[in-house]
VOBA-1610 file (N, C-alpha, C; in pm, whole numbers, padded with zeros to 5 digits, always signed):
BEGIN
Unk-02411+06532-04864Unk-02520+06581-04779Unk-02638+06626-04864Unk-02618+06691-04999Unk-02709+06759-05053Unk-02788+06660-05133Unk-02717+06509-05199Unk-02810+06391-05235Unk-02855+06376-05101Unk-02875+06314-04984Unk-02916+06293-04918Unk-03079+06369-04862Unk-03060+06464-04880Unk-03184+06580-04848Unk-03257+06564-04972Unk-03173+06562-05137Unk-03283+06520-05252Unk-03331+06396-05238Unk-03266+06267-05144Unk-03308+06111-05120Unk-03438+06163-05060Unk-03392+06229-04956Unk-03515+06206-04808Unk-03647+06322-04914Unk-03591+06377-04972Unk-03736+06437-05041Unk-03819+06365-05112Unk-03750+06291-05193Unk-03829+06185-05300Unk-03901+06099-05232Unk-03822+06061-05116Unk-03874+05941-05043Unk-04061+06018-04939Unk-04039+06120-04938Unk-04145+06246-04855Unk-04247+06225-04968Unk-04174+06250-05114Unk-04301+06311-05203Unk-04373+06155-05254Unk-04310+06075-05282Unk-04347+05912-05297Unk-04489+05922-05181Unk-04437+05911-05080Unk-04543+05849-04959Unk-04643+05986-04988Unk-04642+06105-05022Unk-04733+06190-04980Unk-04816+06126-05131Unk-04750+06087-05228Unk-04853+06052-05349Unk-04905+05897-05338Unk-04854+05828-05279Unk-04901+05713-05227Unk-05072+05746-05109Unk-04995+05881-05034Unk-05141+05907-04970Unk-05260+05940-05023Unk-05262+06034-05104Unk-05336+06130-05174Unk-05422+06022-05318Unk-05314+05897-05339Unk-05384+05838-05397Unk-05456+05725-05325Unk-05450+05700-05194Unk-05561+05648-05112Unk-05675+05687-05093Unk-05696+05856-05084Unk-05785+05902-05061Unk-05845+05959-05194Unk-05835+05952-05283Unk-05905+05930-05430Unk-06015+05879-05439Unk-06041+05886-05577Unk-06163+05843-05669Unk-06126+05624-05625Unk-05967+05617-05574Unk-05978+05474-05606Unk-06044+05376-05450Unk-06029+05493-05335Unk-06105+05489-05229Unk-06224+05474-05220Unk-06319+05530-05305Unk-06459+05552-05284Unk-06506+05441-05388Unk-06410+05362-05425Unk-06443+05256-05511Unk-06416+05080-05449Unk-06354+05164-05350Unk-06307+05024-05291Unk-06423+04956-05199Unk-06409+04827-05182Unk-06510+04790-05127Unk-06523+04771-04935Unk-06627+04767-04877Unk-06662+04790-04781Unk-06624+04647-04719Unk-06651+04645-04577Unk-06625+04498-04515Unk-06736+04442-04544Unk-06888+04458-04548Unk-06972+04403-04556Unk-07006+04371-04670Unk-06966+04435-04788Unk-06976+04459-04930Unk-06861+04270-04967Unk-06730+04319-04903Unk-06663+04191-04946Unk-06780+04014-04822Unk-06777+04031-04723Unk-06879+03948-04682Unk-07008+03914-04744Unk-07039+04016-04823Unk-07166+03923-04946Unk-07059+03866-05075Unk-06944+03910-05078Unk-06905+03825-05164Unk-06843+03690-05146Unk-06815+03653-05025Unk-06810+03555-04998Unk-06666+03513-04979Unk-06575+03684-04983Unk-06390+03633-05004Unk-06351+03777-04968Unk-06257+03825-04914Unk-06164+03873-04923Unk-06033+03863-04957Unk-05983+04002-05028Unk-05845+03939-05111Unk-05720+03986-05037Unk-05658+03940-04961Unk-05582+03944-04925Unk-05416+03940-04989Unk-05367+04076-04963Unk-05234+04111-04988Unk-05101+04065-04920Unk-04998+03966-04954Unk-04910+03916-04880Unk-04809+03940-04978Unk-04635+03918-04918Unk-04539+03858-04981Unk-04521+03759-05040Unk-04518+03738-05197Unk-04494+03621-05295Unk-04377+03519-05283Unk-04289+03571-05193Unk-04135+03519-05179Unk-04056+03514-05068Unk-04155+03541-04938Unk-04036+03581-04833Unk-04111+03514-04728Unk-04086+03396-04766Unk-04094+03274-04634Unk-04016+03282-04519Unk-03984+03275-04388Unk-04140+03233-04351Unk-04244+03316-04312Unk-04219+03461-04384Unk-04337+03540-04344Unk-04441+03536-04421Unk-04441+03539-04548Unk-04523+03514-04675Unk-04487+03468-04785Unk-04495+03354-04865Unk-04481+03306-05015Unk-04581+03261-05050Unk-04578+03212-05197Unk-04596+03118-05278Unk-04529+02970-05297Unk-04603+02883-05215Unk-04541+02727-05239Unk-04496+02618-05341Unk-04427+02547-05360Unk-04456+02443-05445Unk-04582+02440-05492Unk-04670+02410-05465Unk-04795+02382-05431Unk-04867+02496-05510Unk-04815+02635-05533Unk-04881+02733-05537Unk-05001+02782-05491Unk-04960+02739-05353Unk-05098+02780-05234Unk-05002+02930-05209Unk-05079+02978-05101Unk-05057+03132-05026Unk-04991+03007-04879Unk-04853+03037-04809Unk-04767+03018-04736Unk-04733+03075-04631Unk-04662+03021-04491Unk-04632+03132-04401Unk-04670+03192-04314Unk-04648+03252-04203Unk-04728+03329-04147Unk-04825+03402-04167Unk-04798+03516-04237Unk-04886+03611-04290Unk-05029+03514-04386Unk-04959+03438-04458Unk-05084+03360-04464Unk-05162+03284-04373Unk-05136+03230-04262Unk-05212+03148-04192Unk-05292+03283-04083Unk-05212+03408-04103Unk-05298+03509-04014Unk-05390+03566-04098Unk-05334+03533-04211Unk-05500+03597-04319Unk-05601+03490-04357Unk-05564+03359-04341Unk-05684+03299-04344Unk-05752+03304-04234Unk-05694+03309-04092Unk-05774+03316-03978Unk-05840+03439-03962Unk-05802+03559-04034Unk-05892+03683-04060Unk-06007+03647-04155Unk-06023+03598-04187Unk-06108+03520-04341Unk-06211+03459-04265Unk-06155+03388-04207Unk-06258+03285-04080Unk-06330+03417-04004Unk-06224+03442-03939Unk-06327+03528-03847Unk-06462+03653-03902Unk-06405+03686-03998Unk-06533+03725-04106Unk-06602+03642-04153Unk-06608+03484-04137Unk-06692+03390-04244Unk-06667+03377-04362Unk-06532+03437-04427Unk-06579+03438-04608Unk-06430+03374-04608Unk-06386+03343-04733Unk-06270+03272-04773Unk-06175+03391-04835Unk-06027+03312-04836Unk-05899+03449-04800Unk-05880+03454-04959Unk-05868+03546-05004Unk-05849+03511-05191Unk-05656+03576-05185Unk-05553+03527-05152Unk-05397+03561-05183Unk-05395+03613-05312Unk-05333+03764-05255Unk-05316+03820-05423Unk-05081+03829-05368Unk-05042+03769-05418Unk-04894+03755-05401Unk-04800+03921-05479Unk-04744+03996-05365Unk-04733+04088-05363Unk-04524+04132-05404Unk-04481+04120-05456Unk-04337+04242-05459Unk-04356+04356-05337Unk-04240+04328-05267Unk-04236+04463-05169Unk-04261+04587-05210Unk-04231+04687-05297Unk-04272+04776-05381Unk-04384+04782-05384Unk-04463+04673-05418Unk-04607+04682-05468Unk-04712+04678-05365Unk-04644+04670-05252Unk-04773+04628-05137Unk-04876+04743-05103Unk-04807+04881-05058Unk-04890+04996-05100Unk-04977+05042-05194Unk-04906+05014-05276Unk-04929+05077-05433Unk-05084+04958-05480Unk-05070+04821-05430Unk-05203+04750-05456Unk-05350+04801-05376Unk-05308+04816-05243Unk-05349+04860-05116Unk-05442+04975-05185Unk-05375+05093-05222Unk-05446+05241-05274Unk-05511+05212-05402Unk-05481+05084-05473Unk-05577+05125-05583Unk-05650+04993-05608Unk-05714+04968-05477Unk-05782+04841-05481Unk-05792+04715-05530Unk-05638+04681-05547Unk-05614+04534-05589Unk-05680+04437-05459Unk-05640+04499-05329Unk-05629+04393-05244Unk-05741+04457-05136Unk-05806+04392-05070Unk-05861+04482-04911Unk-05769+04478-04839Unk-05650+04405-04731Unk-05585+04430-04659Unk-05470+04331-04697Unk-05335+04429-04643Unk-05241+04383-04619Unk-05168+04278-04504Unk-05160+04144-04501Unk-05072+04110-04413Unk-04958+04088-04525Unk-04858+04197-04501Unk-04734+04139-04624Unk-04628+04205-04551Unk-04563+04153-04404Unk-04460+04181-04369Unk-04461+04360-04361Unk-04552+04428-04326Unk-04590+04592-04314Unk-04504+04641-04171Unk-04363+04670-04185Unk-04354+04722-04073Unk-04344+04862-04076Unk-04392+04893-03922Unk-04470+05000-03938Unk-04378+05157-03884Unk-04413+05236-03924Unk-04309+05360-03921Unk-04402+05487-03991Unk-04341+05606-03935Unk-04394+05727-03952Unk-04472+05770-04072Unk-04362+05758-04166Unk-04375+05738-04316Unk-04504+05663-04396Unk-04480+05534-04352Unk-04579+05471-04405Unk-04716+05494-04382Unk-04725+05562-04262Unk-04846+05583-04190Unk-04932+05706-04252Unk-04821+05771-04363Unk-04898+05883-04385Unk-04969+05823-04513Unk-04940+05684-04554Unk-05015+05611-04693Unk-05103+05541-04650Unk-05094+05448-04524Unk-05198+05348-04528Unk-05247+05348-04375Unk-05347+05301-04327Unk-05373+05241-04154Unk-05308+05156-04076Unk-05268+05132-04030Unk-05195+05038-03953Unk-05269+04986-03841Unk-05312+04821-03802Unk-05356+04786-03691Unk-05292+04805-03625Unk-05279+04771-03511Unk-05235+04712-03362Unk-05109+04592-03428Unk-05000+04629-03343Unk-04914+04521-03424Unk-04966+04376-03390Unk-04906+04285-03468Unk-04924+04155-03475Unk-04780+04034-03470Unk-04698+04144-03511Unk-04541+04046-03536Unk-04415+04107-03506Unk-04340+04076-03443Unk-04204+04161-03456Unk-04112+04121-03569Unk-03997+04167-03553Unk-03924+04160-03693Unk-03780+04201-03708Unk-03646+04184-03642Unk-03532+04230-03604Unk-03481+04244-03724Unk-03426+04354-03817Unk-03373+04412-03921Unk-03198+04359-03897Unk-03085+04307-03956Unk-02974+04296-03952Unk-02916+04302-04088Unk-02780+04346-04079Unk-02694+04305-04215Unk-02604+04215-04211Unk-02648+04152-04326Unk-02582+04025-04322Unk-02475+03977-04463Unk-02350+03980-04382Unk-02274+03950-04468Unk-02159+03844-04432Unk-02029+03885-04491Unk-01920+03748-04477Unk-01877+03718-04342Unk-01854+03614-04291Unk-01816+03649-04195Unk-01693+03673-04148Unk-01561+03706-04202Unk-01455+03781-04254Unk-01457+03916-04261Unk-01566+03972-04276Unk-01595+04117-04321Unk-01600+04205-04159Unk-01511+04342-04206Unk-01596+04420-04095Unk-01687+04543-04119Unk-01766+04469-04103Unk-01929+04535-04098Unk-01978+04598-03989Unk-01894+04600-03869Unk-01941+04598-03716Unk-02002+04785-03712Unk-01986+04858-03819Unk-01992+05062-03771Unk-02053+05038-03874Unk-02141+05162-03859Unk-02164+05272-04008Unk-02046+05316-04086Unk-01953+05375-04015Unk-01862+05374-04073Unk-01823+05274-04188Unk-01813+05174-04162Unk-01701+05093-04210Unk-01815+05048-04356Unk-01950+05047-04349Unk-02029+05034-04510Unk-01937+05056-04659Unk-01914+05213-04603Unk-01896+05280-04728Unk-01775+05193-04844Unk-01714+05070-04739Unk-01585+05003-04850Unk-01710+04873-04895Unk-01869+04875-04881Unk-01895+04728-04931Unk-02027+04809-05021Unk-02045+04690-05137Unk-02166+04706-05212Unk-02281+04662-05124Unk-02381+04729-05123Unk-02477+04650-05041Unk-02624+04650-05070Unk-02687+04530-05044Unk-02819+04500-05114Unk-02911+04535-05012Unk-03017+04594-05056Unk-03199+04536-04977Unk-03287+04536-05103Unk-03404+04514-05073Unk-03555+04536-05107Unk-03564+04703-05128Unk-03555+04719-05285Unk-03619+04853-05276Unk-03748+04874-05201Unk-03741+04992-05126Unk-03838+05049-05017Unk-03891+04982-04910Unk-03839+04867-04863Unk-03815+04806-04791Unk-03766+04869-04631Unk-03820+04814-04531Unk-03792+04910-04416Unk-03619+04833-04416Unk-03582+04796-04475Unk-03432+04789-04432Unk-03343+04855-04553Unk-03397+04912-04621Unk-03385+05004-04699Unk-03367+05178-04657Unk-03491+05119-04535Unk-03535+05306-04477Unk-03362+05294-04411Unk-03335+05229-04303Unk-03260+05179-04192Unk-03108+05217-04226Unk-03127+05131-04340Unk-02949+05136-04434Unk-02936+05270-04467Unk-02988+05342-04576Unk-02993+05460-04598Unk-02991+05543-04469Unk-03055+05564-04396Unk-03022+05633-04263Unk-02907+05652-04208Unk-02826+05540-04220Unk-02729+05556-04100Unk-02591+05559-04211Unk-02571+05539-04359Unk-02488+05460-04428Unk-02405+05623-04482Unk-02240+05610-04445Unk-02216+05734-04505Unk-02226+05798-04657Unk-02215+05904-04701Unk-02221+05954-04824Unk-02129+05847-04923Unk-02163+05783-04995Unk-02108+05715-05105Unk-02105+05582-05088Unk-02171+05549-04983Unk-02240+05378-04947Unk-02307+05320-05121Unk-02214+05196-05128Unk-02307+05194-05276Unk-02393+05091-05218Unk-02537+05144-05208Unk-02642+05079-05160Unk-02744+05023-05301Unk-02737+04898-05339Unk-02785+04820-05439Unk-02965+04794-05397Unk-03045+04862-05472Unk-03187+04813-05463Unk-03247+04720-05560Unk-03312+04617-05529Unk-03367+04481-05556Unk-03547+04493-05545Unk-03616+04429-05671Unk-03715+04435-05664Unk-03801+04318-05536Unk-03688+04251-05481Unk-03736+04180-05371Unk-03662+04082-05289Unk-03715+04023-05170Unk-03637+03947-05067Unk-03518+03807-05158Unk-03569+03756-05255Unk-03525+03647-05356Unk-03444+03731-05404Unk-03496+03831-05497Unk-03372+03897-05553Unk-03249+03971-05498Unk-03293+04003-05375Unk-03162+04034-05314Unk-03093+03941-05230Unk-03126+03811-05236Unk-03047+03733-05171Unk-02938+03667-05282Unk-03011+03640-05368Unk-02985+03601-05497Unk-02861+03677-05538Unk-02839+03820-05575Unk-02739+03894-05565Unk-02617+03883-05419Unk-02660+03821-05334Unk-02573+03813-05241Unk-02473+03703-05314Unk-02572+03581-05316Unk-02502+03437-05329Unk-02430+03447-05487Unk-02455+03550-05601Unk-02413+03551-05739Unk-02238+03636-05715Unk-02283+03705-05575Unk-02137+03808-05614Unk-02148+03920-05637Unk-02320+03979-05647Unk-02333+04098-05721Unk-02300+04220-05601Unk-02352+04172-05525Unk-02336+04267-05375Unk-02235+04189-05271Unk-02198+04270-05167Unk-02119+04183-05082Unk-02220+04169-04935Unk-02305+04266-04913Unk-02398+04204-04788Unk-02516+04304-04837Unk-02605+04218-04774Unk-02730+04255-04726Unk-02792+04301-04631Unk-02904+04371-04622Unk-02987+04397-04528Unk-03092+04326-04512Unk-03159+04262-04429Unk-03263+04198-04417Unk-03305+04105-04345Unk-03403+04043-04322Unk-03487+04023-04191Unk-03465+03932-04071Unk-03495+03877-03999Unk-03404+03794-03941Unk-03450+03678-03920Unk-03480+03613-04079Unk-03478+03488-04144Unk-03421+03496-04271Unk-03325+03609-04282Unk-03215+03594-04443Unk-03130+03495-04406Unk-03060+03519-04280Unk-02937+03423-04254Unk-03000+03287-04263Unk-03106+03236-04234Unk-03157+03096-04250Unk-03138+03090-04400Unk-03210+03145-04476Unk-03225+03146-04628Unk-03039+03163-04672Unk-03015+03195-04641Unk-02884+03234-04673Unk-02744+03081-04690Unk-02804+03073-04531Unk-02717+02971-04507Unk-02748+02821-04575Unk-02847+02860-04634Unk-02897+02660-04700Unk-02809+02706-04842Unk-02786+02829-04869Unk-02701+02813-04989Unk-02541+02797-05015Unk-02521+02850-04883Unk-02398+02900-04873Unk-02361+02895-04703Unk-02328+02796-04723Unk-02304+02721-04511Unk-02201+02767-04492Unk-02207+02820-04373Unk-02073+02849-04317Unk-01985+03004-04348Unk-02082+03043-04459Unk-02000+03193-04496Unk-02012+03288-04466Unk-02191+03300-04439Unk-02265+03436-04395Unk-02261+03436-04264Unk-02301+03550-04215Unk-02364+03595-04030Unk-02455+03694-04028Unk-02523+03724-03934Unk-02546+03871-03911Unk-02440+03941-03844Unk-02454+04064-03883Unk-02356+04149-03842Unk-02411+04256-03775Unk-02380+04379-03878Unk-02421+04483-03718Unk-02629+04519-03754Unk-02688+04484-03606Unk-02810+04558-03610Unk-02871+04668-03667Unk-03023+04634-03745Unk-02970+04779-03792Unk-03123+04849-03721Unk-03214+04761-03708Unk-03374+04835-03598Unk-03415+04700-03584Unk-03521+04732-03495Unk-03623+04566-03446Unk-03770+04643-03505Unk-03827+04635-03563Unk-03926+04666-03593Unk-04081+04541-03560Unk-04257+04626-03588Unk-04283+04577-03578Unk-04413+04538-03691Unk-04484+04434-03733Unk-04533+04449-03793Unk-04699+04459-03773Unk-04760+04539-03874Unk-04869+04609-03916Unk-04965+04495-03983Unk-05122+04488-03965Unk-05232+04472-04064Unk-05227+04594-04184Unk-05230+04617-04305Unk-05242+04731-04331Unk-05354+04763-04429Unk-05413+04880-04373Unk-05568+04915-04470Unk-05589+05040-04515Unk-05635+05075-04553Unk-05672+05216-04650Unk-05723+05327-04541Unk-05640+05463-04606Unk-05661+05547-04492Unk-05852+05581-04472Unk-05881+05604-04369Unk-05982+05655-04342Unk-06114+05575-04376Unk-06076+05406-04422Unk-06168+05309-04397Unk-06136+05250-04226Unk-06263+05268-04203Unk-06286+05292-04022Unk-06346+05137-04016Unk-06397+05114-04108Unk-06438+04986-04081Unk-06369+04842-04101Unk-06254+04850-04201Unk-06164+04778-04186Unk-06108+04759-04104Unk-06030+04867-04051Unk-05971+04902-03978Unk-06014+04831-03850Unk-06183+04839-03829Unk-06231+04820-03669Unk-06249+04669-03672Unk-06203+04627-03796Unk-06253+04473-03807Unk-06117+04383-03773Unk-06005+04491-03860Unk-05912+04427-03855Unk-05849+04388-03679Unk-05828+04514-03597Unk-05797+04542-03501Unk-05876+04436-03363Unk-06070+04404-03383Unk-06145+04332-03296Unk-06084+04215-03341Unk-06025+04159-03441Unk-06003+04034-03471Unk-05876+03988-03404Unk-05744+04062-03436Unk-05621+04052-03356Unk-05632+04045-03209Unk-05753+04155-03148Unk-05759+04153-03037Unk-05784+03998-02899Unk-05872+03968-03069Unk-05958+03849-02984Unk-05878+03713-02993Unk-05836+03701-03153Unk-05741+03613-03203Unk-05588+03645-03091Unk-05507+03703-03077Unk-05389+03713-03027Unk-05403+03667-02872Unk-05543+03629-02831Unk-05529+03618-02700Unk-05539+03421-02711Unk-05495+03402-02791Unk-05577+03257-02852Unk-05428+03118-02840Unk-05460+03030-02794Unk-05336+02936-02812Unk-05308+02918-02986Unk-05444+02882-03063Unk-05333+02871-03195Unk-05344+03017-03260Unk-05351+03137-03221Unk-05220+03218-03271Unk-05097+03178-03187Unk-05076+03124-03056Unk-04892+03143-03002Unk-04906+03023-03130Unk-04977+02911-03111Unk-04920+02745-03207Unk-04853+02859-03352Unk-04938+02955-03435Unk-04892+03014-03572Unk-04799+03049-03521Unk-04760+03113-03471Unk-04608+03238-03402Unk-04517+03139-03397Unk-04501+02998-03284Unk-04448+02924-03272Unk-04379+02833-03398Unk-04468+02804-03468Unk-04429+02703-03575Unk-04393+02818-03718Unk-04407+02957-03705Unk-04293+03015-03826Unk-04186+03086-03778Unk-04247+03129-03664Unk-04165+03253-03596Unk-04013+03167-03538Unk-04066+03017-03502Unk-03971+02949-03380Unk-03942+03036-03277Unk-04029+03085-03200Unk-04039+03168-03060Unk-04202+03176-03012Unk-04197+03183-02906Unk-04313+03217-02851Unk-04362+03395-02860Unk-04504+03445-02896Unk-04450+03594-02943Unk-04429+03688-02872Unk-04378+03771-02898Unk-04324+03874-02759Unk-04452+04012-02722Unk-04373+04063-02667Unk-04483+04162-02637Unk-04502+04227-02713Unk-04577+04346-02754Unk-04639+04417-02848Unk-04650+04514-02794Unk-04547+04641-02887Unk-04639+04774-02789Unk-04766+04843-02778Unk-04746+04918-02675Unk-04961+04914-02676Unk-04943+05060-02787Unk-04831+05140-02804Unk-04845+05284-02916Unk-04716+05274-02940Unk-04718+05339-03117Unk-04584+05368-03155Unk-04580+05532-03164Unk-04479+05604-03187Unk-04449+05747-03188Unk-04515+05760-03311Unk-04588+05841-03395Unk-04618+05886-03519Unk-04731+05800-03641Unk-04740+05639-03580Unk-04815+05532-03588Unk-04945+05528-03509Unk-05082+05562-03558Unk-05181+05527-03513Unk-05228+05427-03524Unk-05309+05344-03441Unk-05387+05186-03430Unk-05477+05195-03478Unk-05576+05270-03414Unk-05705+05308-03495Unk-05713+05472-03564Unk-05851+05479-03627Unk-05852+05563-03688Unk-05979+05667-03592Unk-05896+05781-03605Unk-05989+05888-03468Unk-06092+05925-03533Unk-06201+05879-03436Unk-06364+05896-03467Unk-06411+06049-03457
//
């Protein structure tokens, strides 16, 4: 119980220094929407590895959903999308110190995070599961504590696992979606946490072995921008608004998601959309 309260503190003091360094010297340096529109690009922050929400291709183009929703943010500003390819870990941490102007990198959105960055209006859902043998019983919280188990350090299936997983869960953190699958298929871990396109990824390696197992949240996903830029923020949000009402956003949703997209809530508990004027 008493690691647990030192977990949930670290995890408190992380996001409160993640905030505090938003609102810095590296804030008032960052650039404006109109500032990046004379330059002719915005740089856009995605996942390097976690198709089909965001990668890096053969090709070494920007991939995926999250990419085809940041070039159509690109468009709708007029300027071209510049992909800066992101580690889960790093997506914040670029965000506050002006690597990137906005995040589409798989941002789902939650209390926590909210106290580091802005969050639009969602754009994506995202069903969290663990996925392991299918032999295994995984079905309780309970029953964790007999398996090694992988996510994405800081990863919302990270938040999820830790939450519910009893005292002495050996919970394995990975600098990313590849690397913790990777540890699945080597032996290093016995299941995973993660999104609900691991089991696809999963299964082209290893047919027939994996499943999902027990649920662990449905989450949803976030644009994400720097606290207390109002103008990102109002850019990001008129664009989804106008874009989401659009046949080729369902055609994007359709052709990564394989679903038509679902509803979106209009507020989350502790998650603001916009930023109060």
């Amino acid at each position: 119980m008493i690691l647990k309260h030192v977990a949930k503190a670290r995890h408190l003091a992380a996001a409160t220094a993640l905030a505090l360094a938003a609102l810095s010297g590296t804030q008032a340096d960052a650039r404006t929407v109109e500032e990046a529109k004379a330059s002719g690009s915005i740089r856009v922050g995605i996942q390097g590895d976690n198709c089909p929400w965001g990668c890096i291709n053969s090709a070494g183009e920007a991939d995926g959903y999250d990419a085809a929703m940041g070039r159509a943010f690109a468009e709708y500003l007029g300027v071209e999308a510049e992909f800066v390819p992101l580690a889960v870990a790093n997506r914040i941490p670029a965000l506050a110190t002006d690597k990137v102007d906005v995040l589409f990198a798989t941002m789902a959105m939650n209390p926590e995070r909210a106290q580091s960055i802005q969050f639009s209006v969602p754009y994506a859902a995202n069903q969290l599961s663990l996925v392991g043998p299918k032999d295994a019983d995984l079905s309780t919280p309970e029953t964790l504590s007999q398996y090694r188990i992988g996510v994405p350090r800081s990863a919302a299936q990270d938040t999820a696992l830790t939450a519910i997983a009893p005292e002495g869960t050996n919970i394995m953190r990975f600098d990313d979606d590849a690397a913790t699958i990777q540890a699945l298929m080597s032996g290093q871990v016995d299941a995973v946490g993660g999104n609900q396109f691991y089991i696809t990824r999963i299964e082209e390696g290893a047919p027939g072995k994996y499943e999902n197992k027990m649920p662990l949240t449905a989450l949803y996903n976030g644009v994400g921008t720097r606290l207390g830029e109002a103008d990102w923020n109002q850019s990001v949000n008129a664009f989804l608004a106008e874009f989401m009402a659009t046949d080729e956003y369902k055609g994007i949703y359709n052709t990564w998601m394989n679903m038509d997209p679902p509803q979106m809530p209009a507020e989350m508990e502790g998650v603001p959309f916009t930023i109060a004027q």
